[in-house]
N, CA, C and O of each residue as an XYZ file, in Angstrom:
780
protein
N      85.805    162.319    -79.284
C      86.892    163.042    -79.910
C      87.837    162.014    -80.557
O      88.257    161.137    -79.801
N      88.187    161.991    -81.687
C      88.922    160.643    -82.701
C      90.571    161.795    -82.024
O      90.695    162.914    -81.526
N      91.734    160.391    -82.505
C      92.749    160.562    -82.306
C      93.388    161.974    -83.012
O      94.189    162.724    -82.454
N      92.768    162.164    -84.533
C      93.125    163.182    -84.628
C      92.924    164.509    -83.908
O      93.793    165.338    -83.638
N      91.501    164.564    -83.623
C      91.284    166.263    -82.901
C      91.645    165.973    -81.780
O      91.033    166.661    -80.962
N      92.764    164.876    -81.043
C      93.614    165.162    -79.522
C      94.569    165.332    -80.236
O      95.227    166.213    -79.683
N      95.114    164.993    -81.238
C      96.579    165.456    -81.532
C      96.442    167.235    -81.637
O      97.169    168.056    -81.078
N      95.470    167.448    -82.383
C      94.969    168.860    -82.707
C      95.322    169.960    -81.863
O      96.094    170.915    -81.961
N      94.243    169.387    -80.709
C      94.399    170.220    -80.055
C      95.041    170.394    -78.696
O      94.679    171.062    -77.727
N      96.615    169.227    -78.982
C      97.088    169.029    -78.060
C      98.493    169.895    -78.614
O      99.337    170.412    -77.882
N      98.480    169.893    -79.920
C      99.863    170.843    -80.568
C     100.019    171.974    -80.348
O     101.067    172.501    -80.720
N      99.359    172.477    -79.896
C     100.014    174.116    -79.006
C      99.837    173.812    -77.576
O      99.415    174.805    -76.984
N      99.989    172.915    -76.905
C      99.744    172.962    -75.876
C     101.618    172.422    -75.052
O     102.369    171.625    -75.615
N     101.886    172.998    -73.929
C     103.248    173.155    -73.249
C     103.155    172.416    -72.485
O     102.010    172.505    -72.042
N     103.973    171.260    -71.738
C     104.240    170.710    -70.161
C     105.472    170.787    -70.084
O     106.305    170.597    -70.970
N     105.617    171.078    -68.982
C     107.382    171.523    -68.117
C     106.841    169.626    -67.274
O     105.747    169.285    -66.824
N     108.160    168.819    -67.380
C     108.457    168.013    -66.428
C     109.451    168.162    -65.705
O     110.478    167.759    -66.250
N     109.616    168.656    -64.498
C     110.833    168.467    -63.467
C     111.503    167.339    -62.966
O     111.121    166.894    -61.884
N     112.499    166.758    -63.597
C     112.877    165.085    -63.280
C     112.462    164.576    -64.669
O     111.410    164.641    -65.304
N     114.010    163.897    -64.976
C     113.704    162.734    -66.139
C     114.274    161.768    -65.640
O     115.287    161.421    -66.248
N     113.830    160.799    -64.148
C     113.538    159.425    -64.132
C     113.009    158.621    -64.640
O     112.910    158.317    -65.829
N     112.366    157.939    -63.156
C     111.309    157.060    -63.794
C     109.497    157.448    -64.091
O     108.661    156.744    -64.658
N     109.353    158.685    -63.527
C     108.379    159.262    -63.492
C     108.433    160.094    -64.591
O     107.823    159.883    -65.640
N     109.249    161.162    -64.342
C     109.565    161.834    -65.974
C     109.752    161.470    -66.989
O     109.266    161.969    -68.004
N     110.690    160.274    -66.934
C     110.928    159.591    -68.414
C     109.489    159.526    -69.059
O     108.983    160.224    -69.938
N     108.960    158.386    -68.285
C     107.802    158.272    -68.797
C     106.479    158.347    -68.961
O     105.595    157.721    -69.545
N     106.616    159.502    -68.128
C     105.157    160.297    -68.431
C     105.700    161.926    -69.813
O     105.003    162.874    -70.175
N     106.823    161.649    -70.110
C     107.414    162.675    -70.974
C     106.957    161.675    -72.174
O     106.075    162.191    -72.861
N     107.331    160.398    -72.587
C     107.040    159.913    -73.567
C     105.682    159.295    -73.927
O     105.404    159.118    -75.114
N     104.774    158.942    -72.893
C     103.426    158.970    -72.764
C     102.817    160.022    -73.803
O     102.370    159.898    -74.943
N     103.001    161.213    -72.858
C     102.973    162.698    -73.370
C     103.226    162.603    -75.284
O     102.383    162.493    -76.174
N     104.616    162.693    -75.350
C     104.664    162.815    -76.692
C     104.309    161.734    -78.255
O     104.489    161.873    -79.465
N     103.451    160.167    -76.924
C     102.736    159.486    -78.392
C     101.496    159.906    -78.695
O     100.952    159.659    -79.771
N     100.846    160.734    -77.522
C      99.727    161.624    -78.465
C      99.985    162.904    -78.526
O      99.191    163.751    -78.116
N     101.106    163.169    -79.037
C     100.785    164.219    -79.992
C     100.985    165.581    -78.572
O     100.019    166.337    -78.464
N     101.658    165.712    -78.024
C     102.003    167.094    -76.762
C     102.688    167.848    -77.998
O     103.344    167.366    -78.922
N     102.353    169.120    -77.747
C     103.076    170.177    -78.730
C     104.427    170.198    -78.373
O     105.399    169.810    -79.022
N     104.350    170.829    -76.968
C     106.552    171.169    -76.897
C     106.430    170.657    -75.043
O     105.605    171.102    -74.245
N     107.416    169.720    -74.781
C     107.894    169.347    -73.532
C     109.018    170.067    -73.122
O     109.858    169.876    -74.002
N     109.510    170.831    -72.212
C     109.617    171.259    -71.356
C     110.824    170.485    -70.303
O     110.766    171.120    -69.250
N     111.787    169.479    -70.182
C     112.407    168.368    -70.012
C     113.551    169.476    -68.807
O     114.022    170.586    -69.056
N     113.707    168.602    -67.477
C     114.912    169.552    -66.592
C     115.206    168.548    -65.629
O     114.395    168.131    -64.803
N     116.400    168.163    -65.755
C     117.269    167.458    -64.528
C     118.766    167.276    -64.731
O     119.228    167.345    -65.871
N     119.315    167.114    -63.989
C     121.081    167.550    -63.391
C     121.928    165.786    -63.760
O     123.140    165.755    -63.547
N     121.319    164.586    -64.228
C     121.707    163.477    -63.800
C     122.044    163.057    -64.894
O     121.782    163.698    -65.911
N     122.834    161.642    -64.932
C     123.107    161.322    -66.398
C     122.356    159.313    -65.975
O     121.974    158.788    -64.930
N     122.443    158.949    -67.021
C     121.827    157.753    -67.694
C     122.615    156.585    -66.637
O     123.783    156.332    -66.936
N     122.200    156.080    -65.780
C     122.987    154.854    -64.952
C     122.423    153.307    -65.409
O     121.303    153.123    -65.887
N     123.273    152.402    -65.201
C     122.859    151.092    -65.601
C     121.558    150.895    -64.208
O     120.542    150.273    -64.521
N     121.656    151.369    -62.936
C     120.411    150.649    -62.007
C     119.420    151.794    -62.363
O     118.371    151.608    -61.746
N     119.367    153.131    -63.290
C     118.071    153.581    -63.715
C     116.942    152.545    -65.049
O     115.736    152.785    -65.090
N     117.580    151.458    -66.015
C     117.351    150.997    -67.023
C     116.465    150.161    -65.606
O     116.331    149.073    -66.165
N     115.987    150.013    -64.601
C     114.808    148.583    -64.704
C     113.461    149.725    -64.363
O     112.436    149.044    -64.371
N     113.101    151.276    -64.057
C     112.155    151.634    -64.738
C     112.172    152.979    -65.331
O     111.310    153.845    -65.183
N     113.228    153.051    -66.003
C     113.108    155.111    -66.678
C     113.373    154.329    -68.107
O     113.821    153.194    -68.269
N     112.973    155.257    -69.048
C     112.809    154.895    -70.314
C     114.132    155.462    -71.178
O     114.331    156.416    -71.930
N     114.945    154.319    -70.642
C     116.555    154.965    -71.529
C     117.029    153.533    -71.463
O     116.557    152.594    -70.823
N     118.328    153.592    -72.472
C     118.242    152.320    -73.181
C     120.006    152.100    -72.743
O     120.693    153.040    -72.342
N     120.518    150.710    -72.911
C     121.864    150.549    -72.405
C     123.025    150.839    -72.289
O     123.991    150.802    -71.527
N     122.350    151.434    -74.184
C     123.431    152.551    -75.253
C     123.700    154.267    -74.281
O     124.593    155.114    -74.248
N     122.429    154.084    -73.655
C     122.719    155.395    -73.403
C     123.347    155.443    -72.191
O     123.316    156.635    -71.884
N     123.866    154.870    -71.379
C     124.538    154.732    -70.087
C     125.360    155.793    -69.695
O     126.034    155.663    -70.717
N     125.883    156.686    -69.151
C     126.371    158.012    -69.210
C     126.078    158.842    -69.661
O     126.479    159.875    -69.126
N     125.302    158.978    -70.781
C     124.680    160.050    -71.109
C     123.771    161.221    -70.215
O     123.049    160.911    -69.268
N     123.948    162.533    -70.683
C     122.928    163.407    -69.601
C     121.322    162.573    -69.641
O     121.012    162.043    -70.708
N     120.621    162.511    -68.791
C     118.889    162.403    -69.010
C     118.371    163.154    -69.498
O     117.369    162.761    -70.094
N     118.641    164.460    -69.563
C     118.059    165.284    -70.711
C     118.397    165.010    -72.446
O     117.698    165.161    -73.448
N     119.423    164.669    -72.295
C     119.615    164.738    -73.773
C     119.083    163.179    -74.318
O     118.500    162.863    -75.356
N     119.516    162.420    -73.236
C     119.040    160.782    -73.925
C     117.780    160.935    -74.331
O     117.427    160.735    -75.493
N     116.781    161.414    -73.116
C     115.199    161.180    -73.204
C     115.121    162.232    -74.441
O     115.014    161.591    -75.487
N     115.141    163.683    -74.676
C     115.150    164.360    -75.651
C     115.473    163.284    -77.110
O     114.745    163.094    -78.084
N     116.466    162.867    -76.884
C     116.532    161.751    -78.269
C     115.638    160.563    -78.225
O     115.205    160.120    -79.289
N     115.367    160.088    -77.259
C     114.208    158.817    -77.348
C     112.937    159.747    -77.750
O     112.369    159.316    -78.753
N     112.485    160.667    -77.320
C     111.042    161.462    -77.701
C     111.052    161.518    -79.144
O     110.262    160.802    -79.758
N     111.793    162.226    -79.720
C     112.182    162.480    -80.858
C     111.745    161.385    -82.363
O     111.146    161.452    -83.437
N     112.680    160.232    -81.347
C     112.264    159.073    -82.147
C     111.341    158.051    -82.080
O     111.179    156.895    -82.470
N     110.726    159.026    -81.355
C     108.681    158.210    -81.284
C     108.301    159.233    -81.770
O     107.656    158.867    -82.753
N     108.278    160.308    -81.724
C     107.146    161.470    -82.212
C     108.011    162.547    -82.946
O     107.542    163.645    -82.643
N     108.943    162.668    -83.678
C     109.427    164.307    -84.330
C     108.882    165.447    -83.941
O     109.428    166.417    -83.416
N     107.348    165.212    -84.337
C     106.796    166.584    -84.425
C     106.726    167.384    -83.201
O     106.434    168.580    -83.185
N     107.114    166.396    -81.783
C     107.120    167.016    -80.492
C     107.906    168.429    -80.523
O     108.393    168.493    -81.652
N     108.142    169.223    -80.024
C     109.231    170.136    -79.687
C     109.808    169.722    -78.285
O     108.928    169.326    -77.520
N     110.789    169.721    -77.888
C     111.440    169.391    -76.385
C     112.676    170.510    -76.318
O     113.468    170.652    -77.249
N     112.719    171.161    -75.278
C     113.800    171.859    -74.868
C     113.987    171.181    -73.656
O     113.053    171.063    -72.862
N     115.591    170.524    -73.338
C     115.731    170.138    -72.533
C     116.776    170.953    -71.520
O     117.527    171.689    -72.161
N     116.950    170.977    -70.340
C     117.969    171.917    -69.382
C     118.473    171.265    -68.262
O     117.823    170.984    -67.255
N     119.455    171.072    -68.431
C     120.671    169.909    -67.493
C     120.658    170.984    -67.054
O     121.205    171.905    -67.661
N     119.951    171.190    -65.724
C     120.248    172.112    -64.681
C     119.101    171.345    -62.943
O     118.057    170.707    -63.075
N     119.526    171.574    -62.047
C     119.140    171.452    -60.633
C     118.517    172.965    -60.112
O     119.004    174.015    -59.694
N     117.020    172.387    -60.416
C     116.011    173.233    -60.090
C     116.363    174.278    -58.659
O     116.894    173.971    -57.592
N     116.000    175.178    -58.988
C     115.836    176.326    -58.219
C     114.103    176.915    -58.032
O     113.193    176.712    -58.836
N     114.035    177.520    -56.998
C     112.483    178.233    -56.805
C     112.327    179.299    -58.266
O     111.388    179.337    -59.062
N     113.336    179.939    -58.261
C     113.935    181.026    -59.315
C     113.494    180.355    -60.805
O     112.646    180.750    -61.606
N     114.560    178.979    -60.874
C     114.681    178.446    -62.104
C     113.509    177.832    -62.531
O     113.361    177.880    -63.753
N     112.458    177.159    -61.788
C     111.476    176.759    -61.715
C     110.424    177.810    -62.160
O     109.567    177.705    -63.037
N     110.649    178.641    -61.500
C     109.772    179.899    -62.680
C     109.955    180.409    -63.877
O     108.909    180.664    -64.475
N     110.768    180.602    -64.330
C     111.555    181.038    -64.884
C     111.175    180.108    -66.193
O     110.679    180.389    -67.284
N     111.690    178.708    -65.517
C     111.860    177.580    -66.998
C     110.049    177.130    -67.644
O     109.703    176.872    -68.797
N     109.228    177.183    -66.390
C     108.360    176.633    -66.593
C     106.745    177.917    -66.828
O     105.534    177.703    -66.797
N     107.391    178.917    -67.000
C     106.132    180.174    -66.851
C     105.224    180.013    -67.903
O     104.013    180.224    -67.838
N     105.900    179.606    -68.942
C     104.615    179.057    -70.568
C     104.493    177.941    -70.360
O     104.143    177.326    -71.367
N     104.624    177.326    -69.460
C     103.714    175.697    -69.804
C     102.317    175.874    -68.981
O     102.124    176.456    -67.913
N     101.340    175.128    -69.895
C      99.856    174.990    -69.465
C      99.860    173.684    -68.085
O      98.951    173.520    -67.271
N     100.983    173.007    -68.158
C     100.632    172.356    -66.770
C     102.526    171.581    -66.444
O     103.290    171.087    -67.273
N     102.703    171.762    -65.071
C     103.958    171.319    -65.107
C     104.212    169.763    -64.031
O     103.986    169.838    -62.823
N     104.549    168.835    -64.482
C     104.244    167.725    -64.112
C     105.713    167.225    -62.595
O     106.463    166.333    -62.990
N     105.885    167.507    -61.793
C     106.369    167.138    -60.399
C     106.883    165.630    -60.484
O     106.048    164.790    -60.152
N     108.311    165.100    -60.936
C     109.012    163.963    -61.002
C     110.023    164.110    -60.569
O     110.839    164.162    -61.489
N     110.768    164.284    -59.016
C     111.441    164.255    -57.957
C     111.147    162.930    -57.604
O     110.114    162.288    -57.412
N     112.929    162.599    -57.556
C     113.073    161.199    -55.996
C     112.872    161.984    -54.980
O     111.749    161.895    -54.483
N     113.587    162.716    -54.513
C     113.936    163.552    -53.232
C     112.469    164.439    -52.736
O     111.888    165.340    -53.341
N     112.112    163.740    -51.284
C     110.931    164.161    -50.980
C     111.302    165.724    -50.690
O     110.256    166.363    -50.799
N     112.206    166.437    -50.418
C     112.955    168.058    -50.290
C     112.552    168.350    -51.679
O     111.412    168.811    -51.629
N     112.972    168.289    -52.892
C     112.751    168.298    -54.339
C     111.325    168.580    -54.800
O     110.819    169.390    -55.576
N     110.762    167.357    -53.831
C     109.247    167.889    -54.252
C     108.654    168.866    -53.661
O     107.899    169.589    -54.311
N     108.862    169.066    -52.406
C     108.158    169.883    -51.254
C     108.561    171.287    -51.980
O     107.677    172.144    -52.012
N     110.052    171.645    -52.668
C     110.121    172.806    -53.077
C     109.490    173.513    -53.915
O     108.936    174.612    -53.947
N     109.829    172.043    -55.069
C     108.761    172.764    -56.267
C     106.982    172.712    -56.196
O     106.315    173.221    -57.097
N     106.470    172.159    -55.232
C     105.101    172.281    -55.021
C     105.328    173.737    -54.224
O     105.180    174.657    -55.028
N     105.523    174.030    -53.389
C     105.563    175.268    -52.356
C     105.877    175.981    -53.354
O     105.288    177.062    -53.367
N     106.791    175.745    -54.457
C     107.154    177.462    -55.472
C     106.091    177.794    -56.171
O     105.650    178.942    -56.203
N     105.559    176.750    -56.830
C     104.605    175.863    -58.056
C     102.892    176.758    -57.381
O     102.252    177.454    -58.169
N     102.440    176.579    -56.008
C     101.717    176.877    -55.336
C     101.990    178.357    -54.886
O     100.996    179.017    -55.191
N     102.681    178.927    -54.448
C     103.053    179.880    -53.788
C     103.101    181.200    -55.274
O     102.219    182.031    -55.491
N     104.135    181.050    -55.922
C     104.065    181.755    -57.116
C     103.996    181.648    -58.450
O     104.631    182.421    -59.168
N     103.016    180.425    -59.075
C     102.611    180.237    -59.741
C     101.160    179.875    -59.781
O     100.722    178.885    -60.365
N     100.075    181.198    -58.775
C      99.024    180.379    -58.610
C      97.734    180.198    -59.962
O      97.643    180.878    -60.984
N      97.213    179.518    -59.696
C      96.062    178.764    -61.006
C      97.048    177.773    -61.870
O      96.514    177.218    -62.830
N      98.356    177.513    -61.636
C      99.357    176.782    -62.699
C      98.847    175.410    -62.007
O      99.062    175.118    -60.830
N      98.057    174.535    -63.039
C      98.513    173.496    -62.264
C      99.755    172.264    -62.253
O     100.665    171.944    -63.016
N      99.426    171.963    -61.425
C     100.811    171.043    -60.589
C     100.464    169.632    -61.058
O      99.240    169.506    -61.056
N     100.996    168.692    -61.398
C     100.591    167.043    -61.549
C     101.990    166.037    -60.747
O     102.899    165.542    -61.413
N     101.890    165.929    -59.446
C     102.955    165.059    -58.834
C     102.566    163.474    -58.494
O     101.479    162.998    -58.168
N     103.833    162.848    -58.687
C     103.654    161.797    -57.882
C     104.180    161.398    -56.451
O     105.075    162.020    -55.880
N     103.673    160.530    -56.039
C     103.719    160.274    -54.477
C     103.141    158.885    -53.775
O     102.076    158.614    -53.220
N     104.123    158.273    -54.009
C     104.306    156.787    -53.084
C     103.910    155.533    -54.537
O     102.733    155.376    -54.863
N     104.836    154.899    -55.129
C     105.231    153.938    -56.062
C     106.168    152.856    -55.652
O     106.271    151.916    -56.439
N     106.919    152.825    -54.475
C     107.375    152.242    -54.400
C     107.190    150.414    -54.180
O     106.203    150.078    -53.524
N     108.053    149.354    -54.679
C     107.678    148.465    -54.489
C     106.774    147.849    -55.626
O     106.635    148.456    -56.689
N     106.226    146.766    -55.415
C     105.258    146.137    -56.803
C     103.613    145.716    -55.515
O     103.208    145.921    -54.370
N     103.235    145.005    -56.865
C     101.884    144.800    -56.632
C     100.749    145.671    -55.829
O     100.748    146.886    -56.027
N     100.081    145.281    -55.209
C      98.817    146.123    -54.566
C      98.277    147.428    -55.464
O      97.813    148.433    -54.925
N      98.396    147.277    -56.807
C      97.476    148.103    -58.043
C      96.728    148.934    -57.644
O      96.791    150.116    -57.980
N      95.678    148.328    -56.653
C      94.612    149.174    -56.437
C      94.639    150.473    -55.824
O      94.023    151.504    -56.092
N      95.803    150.092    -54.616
C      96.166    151.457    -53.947
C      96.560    152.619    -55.011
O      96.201    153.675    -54.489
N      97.029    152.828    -56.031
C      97.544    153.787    -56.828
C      96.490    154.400    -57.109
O      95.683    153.736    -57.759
N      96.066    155.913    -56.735
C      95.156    156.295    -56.967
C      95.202    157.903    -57.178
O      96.272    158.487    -57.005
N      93.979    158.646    -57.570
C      94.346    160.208    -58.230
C      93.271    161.219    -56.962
O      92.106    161.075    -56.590
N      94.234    162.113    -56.641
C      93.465    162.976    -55.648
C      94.044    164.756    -55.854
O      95.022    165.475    -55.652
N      92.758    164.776    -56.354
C      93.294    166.773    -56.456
C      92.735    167.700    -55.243
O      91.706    167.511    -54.594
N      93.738    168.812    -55.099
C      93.648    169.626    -54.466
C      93.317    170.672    -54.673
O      93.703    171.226    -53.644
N      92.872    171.407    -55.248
C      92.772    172.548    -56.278
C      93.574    172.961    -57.296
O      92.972    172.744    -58.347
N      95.076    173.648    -57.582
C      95.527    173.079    -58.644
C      97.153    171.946    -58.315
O      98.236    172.140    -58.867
N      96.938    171.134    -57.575
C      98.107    170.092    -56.964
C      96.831    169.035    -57.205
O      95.673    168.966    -56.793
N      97.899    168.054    -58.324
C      97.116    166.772    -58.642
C      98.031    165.828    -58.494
O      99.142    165.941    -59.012
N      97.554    164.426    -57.519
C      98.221    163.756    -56.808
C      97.927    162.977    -57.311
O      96.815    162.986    -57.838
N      99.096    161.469    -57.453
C      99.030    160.835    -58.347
C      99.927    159.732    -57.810
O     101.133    159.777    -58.054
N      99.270    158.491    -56.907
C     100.225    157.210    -56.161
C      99.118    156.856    -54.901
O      97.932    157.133    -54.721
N     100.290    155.992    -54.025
C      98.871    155.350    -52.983
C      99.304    156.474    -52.024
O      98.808    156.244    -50.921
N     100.258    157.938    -52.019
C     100.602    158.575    -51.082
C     101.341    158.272    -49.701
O     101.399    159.125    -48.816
N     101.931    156.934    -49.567
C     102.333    155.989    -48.146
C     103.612    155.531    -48.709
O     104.691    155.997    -48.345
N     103.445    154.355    -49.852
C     104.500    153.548    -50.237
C     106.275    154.037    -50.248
O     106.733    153.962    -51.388
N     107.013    154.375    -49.487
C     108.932    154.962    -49.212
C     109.649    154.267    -50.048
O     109.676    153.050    -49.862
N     110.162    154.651    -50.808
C     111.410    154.203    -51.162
C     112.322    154.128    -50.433
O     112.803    155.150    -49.942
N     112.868    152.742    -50.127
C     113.916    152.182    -49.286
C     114.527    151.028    -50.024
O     113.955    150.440    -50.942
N     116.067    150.653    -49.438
C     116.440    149.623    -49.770
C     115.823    148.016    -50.109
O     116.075    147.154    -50.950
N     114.942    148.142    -49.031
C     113.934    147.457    -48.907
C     112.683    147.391    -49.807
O     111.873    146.479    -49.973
N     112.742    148.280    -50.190
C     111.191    148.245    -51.229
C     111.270    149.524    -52.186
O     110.667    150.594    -52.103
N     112.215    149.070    -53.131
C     112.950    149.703    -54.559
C     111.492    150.138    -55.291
O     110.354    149.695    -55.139
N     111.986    151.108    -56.074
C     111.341    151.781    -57.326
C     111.111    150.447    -58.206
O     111.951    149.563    -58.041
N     110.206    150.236    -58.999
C     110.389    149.061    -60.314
C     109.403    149.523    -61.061
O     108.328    149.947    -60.637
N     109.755    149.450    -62.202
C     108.971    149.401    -63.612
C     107.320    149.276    -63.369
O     106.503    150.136    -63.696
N     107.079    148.236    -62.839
C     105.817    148.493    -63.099
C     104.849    149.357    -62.351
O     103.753    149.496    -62.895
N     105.088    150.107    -60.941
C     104.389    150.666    -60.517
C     104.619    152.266    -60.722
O     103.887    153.244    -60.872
N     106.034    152.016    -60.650
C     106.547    153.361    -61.125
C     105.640    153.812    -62.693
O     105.145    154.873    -63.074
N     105.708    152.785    -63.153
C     105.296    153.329    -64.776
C     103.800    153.392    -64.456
O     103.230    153.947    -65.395
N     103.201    153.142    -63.777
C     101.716    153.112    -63.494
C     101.206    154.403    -63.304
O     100.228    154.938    -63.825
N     101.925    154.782    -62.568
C     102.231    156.436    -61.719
C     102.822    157.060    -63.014
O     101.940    157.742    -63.536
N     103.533    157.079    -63.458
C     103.948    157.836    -64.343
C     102.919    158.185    -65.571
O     102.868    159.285    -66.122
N     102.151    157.109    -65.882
C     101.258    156.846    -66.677
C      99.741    157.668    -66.054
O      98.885    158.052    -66.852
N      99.620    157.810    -64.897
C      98.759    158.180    -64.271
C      98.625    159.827    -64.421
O      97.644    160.474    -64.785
N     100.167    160.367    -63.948
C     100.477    161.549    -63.945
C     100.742    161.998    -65.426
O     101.238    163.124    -65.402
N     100.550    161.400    -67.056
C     100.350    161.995    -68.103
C      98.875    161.790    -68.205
O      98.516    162.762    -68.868
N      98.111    161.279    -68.006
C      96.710    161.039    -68.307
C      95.681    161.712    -67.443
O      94.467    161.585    -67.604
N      96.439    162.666    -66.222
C      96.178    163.933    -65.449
C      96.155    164.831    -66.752
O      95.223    165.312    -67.398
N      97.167    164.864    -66.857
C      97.830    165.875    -67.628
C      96.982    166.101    -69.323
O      97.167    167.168    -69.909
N      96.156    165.091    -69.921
C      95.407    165.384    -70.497
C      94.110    165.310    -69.959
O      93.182    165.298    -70.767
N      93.881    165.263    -68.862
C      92.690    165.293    -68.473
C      92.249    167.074    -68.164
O      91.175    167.566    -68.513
N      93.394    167.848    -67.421
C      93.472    169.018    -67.565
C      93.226    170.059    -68.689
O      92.653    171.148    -68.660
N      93.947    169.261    -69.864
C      94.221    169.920    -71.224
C      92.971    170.002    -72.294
O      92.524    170.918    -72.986
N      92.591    168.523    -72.096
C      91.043    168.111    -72.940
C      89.711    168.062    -72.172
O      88.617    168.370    -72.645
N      89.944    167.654    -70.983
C      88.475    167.880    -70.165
C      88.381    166.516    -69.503
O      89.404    165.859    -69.697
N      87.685    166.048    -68.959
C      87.172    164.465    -68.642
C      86.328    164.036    -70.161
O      85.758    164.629    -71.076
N      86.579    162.957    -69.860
C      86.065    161.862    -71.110
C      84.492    161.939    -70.276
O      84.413    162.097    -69.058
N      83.509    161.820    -71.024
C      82.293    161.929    -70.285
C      81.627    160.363    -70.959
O      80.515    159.965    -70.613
């Protein structure tokens, strides 16, 4: 399949991301350099100087909401994306609600409560929707552990162990690994496996 027929037939196609961190950021912009029809963008937070070492927002944007920054960084990699973004703190309710037309909704929560909700809503009353989360990035090196495990429609995406603690911070590169992991789910769903 050449780059064009994934752009093709990736332009009507919807993802809801919950969280524009470091997981959302950039599996949202992943998403929109090939060509995602309309993203789907939802979180409550604004732009901090200790989010810049791995979410994809820039120095300028420092206070800014995360919805609206990342909405403007997408934009200016891809136009043709569509993004509706919603500075709002997910609900079971809102979570349905925001995400009922997307073909797959991608799970980017810090807060292990955050995730447990929207998988249990995601699962519970949205069934056949699938789910694409991540789970355990924390820290650097050991590559190999980062790995992809589905459940029927909950697709897991990290070494599943690694905590975020003071001790062993979020960083750019594994985070983005995972993040990268959990958009390349996300066309794997949409287009099929590469055979």
């Amino acid at each position: 399949m050449t780059f064009e027929e994934i752009q093709r037939r990736l332009s009507g196609k919807i993802v809801g991301i919950a969280g524009a961190g470091g997981l959302g950021s950039n599996c949202a912009v992943a998403l929109a350099r090939v060509g995602i029809g309309k993203l789907i963008i939802t979180d409550f937070d604004v732009v901090s100087k200790s989010n810049l070492n791995r979410q994809y927002y820039f120095y300028k944007q420092i206070g800014q909401k995360k919805v609206v920054a990342l909405k403007e960084n997408i934009i200016a990699i891809n136009p043709a994306v569509e993004v509706e973004a919603y500075d709002v703190k997910l609900t079971p309710d809102s979570i349905i609600t925001l995400f009922s037309d997307c073909d797959v909704i991608v799970e980017a929560f810090d807060l292990a409560e955050m995730k447990q909700m929207i998988i249990e809503t995601v699962l519970s009353e949205m069934p056949g929707k699938p789910l694409v989360t991540g789970l355990g990035m924390a820290g650097w090196g050991d590559s190999n552990s980062l790995r992809f495990r589905e459940e029927g429609n909950l697709y897991i995406c990290g070494d599943e162990k690694s905590e975020i603690s003071e001790d062993n911070p979020p960083l750019a590169p594994r985070v983005g690994i995972v993040a990268n992991m959990q958009a390349n789910t996300v066309l794997e769903i949409l287009l099929g496996k590469v055979r």
